[in-house]
N, C-alpha and C positions, 0 to 999 in steps of 0.2 A: 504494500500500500504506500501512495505517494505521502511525505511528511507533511503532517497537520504545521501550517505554517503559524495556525495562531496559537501554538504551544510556545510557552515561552522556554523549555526545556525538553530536549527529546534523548532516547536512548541511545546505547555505542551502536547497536545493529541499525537504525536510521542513518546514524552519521557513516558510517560504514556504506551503505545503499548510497550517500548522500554524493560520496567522493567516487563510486566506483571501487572501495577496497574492500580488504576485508577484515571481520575483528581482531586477526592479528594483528594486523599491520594498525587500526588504533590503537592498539594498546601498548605497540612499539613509539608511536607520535605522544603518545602520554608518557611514557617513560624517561624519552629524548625532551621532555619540555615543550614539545614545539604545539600541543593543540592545547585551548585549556578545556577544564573538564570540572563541576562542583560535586562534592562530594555528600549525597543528602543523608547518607547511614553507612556504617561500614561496609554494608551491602550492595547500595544502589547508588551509580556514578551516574550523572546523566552531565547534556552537554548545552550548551546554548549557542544554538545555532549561526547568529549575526556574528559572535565574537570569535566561533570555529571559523568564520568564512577569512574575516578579518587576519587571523591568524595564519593560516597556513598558505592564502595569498602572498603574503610578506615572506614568509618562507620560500614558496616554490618563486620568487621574485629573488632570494637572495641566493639559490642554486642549494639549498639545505632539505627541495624534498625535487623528485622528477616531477616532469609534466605532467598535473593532475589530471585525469576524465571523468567528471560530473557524468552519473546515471543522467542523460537526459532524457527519461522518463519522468525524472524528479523536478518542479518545479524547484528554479532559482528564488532562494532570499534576498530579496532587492535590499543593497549594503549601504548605510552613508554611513559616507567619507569620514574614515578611523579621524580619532583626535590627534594631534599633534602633540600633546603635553600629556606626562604620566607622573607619578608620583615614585620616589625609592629610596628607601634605608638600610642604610648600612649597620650591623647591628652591631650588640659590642664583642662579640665574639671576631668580628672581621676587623673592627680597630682593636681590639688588644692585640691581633696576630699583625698588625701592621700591614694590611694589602688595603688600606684607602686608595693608595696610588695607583695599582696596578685596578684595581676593581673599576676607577675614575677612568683610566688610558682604555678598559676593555669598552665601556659606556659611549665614549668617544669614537673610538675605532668603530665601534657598529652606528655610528652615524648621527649620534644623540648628544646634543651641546646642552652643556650640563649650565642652566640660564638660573638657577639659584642653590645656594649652598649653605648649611647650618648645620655647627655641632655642638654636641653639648649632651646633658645629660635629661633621658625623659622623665616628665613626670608621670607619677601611675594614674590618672586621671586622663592623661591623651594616650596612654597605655592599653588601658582598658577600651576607651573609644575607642582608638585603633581597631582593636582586636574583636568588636561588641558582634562580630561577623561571627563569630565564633560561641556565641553564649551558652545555643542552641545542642552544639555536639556533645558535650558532654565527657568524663573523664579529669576534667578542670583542665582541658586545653586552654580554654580562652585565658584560665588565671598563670598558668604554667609561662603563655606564652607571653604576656602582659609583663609578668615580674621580670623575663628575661632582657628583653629589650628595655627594662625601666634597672636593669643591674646596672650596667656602665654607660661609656659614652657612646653615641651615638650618632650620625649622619645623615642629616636629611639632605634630600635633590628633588629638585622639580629640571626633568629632564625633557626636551623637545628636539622633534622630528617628524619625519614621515612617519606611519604608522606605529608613534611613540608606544602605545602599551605594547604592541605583539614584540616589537623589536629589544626593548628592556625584558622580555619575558623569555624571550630566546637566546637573550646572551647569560641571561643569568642560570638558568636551566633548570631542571627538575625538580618541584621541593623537596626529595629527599635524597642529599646529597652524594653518597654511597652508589643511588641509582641514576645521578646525573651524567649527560654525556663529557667525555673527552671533550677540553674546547669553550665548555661554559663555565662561568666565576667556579658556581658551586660543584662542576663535576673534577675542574683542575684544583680547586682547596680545600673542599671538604670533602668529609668523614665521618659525619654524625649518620644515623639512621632514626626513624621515626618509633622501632622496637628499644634501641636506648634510650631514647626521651622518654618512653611510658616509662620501661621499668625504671628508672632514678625520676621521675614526677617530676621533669623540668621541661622547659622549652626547647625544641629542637633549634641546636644549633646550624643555621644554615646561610649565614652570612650576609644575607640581603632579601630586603623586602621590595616586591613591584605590584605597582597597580595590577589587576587583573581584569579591567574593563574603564571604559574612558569615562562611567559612571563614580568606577571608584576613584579613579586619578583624580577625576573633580573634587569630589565627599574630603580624599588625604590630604589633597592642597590646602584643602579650607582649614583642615585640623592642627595641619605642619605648620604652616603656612597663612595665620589668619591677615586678613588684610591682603593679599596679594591676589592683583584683576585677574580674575577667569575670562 
């Protein structure tokens, strides 16, 4: 069946039908960081369509997947025009290891001028905000991951370009480090995994935070960032 377009969320075997592949091969582009995907229960992944399109367009545009083929059977989601500006933090696991610089030149090289910069230490009040995406899961992620970023110093950026969210989401790579590619921040410097975060009940260390849709870049700017024109 063709994908109900007014789901704001569909499953990996639609997205699958959607590109022409198959659920291996999503579940290789979710590994690799390159599609994004929410995660509604430990069980059920589903995906959001406009932001899948967004995403792996920039990709097959930066030679990081082959020439896609759309089932054209499947109706096209008519896409506008990704945002330009995203939002990203450095956490302090990434400034105590000292890779601000190198994580800054990776940011750049993929095309993204880095047009504000602030560091300093979070308070747990934008901590918690931050993380308020999170309240719902359960396990005290949201509180786990809130303390950690509110431990040390930390790095804010509001970074702009061409398709600013997908392109900071593909340099940075996988959220769990261990499973990130060769090539992105987190697959070249980390080492944490999301099985040692639960068992010691802390925040996954993963080096950097990105917008994940140009809804949120907007929401983080305003948070990072009060006072500065959207």
């Amino acid at each position: 069946m063709p994908i109900d377009l007014n789901k704001t969320l569909v499953t990996k075997k639609e997205v699958a039908k959607r590109y022409g592949v198959s659920t291996r091969t999503i579940n290789s582009w979710m590994r690799r960081g390159l599609i994004p995907f929410k995660r509604i229960s430990s069980k059920m992944i589903r995906f959001d369509i406009e932001q899948c399109d967004a995403a792996l367009k920039t990709h097959e545009h930066l030679g990081v997947l082959g020439k896609m083929q759309p089932d054209p059977s499947v109706a096209q989601v008519p896409v506008e025009p990704a945002g330009r500006r995203t939002f990203a933090l450095l956490k302090p696991d990434a400034v105590r290891r000292r890779l601000i610089p190198e994580i800054l030149d990776r940011f750049q090289k993929a095309g993204l001028e880095i047009i504000k910069i602030q560091s300093g230490f979070c308070d747990e009040d934008i901590a918690f905000q931050h993380y308020a995406d999170l309240a719902d899961r359960g396990n005290g992620i949201m509180d786990r991951n809130a303390h950690f970023i509110s431990s040390g110093m930390t790095v804010a950026l509001i970074l702009e370009g061409n398709n600013a969210v997908a392109r900071a989401r593909a340099t940075i790579g996988s959220t769990e480090p261990l499973k990130a590619s060769p090539g992105t921040i987190r697959g070249d410097f980390g080492s944490d995994t999301i099985g040692d975060a639960d068992r010691e009940r802390r925040g996954l260390e993963n080096l950097v935070h990105a917008s994940d849709s140009d809804k949120s870049a907007k929401s983080e700017i305003k948070l990072w960032f009060p006072g500065f024109p959207q």
